[in-house]
N, C-alpha and C positions, 0 to 999 in steps of 0.2 A: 236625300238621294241615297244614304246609307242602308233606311228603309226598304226605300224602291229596291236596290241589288238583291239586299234580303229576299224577298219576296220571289224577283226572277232567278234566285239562284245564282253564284258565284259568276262573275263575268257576265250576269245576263244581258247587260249593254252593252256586254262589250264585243259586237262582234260585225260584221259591217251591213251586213241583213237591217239589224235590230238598227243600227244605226242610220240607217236612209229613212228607214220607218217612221222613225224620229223627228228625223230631220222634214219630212215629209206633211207632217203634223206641227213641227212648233214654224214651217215659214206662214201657216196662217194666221199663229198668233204670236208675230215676231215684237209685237210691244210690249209683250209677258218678259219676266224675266226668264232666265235659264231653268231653275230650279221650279217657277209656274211652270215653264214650258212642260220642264219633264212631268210633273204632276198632271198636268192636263193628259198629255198623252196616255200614261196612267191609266186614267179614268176615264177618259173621253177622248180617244184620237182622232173623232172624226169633226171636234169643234173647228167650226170654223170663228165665231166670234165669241169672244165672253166677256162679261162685265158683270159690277157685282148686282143684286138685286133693285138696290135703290140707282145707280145709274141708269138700268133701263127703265124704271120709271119715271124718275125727273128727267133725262136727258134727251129720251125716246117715245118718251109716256106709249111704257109696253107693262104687259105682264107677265110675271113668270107661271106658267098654269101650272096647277093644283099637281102635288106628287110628282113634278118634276125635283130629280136628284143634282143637285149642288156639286160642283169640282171643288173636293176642297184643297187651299194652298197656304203657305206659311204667309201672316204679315207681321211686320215690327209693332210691338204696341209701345205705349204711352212710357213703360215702365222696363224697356229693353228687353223686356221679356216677350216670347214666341207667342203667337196665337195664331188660331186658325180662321181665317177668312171663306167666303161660296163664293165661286163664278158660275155664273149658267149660261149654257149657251144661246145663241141667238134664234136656234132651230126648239129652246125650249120656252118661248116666248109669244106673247100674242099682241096685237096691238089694242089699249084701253078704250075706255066708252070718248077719252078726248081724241080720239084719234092716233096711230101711233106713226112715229117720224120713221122715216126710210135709214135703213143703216147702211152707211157708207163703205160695202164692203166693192174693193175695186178688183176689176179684173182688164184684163191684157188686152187690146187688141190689137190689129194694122194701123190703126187711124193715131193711135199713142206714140207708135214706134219710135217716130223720128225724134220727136220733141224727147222721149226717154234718151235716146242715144244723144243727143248734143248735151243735156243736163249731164246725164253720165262724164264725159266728156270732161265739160266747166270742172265738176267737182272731185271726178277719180281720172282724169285722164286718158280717158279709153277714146282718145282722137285718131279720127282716118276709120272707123267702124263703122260699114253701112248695114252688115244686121245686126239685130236684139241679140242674138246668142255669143257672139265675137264680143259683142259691147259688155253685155253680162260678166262674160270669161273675162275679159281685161282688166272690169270693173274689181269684181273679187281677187285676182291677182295683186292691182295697185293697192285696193285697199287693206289689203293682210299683211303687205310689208311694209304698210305705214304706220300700221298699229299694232303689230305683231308684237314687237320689244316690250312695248307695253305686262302684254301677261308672260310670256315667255320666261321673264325673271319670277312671276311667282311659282311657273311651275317648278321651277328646281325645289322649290320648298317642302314639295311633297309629293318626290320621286320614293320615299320610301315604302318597301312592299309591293312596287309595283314592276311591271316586265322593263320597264323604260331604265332599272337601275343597272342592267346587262351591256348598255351603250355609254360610249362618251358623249361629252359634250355637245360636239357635232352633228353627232348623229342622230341624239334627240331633238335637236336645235329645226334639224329636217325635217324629222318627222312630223314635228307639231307645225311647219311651217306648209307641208304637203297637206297634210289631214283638214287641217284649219282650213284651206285656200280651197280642197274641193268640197269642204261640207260648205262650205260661204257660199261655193258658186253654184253647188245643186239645190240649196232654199231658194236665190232667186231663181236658178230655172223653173222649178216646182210651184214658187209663188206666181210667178208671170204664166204660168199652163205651157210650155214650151216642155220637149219628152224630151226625158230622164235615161229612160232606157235605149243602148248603145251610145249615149252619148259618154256616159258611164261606166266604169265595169268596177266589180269585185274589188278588184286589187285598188281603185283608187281610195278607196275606206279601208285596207289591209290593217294600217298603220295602229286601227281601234282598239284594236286587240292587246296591246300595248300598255293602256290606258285601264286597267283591270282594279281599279280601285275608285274606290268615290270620289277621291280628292285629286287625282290625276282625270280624270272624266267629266268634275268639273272643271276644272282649268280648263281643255279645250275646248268644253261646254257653255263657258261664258266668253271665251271670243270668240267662238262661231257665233253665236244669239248674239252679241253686239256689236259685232261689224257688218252682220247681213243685216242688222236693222237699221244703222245707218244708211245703206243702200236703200234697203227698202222704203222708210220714210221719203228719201230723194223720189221715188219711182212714184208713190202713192200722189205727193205734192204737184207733180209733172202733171200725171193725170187728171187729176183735182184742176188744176191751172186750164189746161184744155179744152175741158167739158166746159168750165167757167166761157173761154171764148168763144167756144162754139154757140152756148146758149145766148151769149150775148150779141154774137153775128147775125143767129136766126132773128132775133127779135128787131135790128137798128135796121135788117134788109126787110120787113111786112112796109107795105105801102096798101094804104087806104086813100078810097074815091074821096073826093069833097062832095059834100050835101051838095 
């Protein structure tokens, strides 16, 4: 991440533009981690899918065509030591001579909604919501202040250098608790296709600016990427679940003639 700033210039994340932008690009690839995220974006902001080379082989039986360029991101090796890893995305891929499998990339409709909103519900609380976007908004609301405490104590660890050491306690305590809850709840907006714009404004990412260091950037950077992917998973599995009924309704209602 240290890198990344390098390269865009002092604060280049940090500012609430750059930060939607972001956030805009990792809700498609919310099972990345933070720092994948940011790499991806990076290099490729417009991936929607990636996995590494041999996954879409064996998994997809796809290929990666010829001078396609690699995202590259950090993995843990064998020996603690850093290495670097390719993701490619799913737009640089083809499918093999064995045929290649459908990738599971989901998207939002009417016919989801409902079943999304009661799951929602069960698991974050957001009961008495009859649209997607209320249910969203609740959902990331409940979920940042139940997992909030969580990273909130490691930010104080490495407030130093950065704008956030001009406020007390509190008023950090807000700020990471503001920031976090609207970047949560604009990946799901953006991942579900539901508009961003006016529902939004400027001043709701004011807070980024704040955060002008790599270590404070990441802090709110790794619980926005893992509490919107908790969501997300919940969202993804609904849908998964539905189709599954639906396919199996169409098939138990076919009636055939007897010979």
């Amino acid at each position: 991440i240290s890198d990344l700033d390098r390269r865009r210039g002092a604060g280049g994340w940090a500012s609430p533009e750059a930060w939607q932008a972001f956030l805009s690009s990792a809700c498609r690839n919310y099972k990345c981690r933070f720092d994948e995220q940011m790499l991806i974006y990076a290099q490729c902001p417009d991936a929607t899918a990636v996995l590494e080379i041999e996954k879409w082989n064996e998994k997809f039986h796809r290929y990666v065509r010829r001078g396609s360029k690699g995202i590259a991101v950090f993995a843990a090796a064998d020996n603690d030591k850093t290495r670097l890893k390719y993701y490619f995305d799913v737009s640089d891929t083809e499918p093999s001579y064995r045929g290649g499998m459908p990738v599971p990339i989901w998207q939002m409709s009417d016919r989801y909604a409902p079943a999304v909103i009661e799951r929602l519900s069960d698991r974050f609380g957001s009961a008495g919501r009859k649209a997607l976007d209320d249910a969203l908004t609740d959902t990331a609301k409940t979920a940042v202040e139940d997992n909030l405490p969580d990273y909130l104590g490691q930010l104080a660890d490495v407030l130093e250098g950065s704008y956030l050491e001009a406020f007390d306690e509190e008023n950090i305590g807000e700020k990471y608790r503001r920031l976090v809850t609207n970047s949560v709840n604009f990946m799901l907006f953006k991942r579900c296709g539901l508009p961003t714009d006016g529902t939004f404004e400027r001043e709701d990412f004011a807070d980024i600016v704040n955060f002008n260091t790599p270590e404070t950037l990441t802090s709110v950077g790794i619980a926005t990427s893992d509490i919107a992917e908790s969501v997300l998973r919940e969202i993804s599995q609904t849908i998964r679940e539905v189709q599954i009924a639906e396919k199996s309704e169409k098939n138990t209602s076919r009636t055939f003639a007897e010979n």
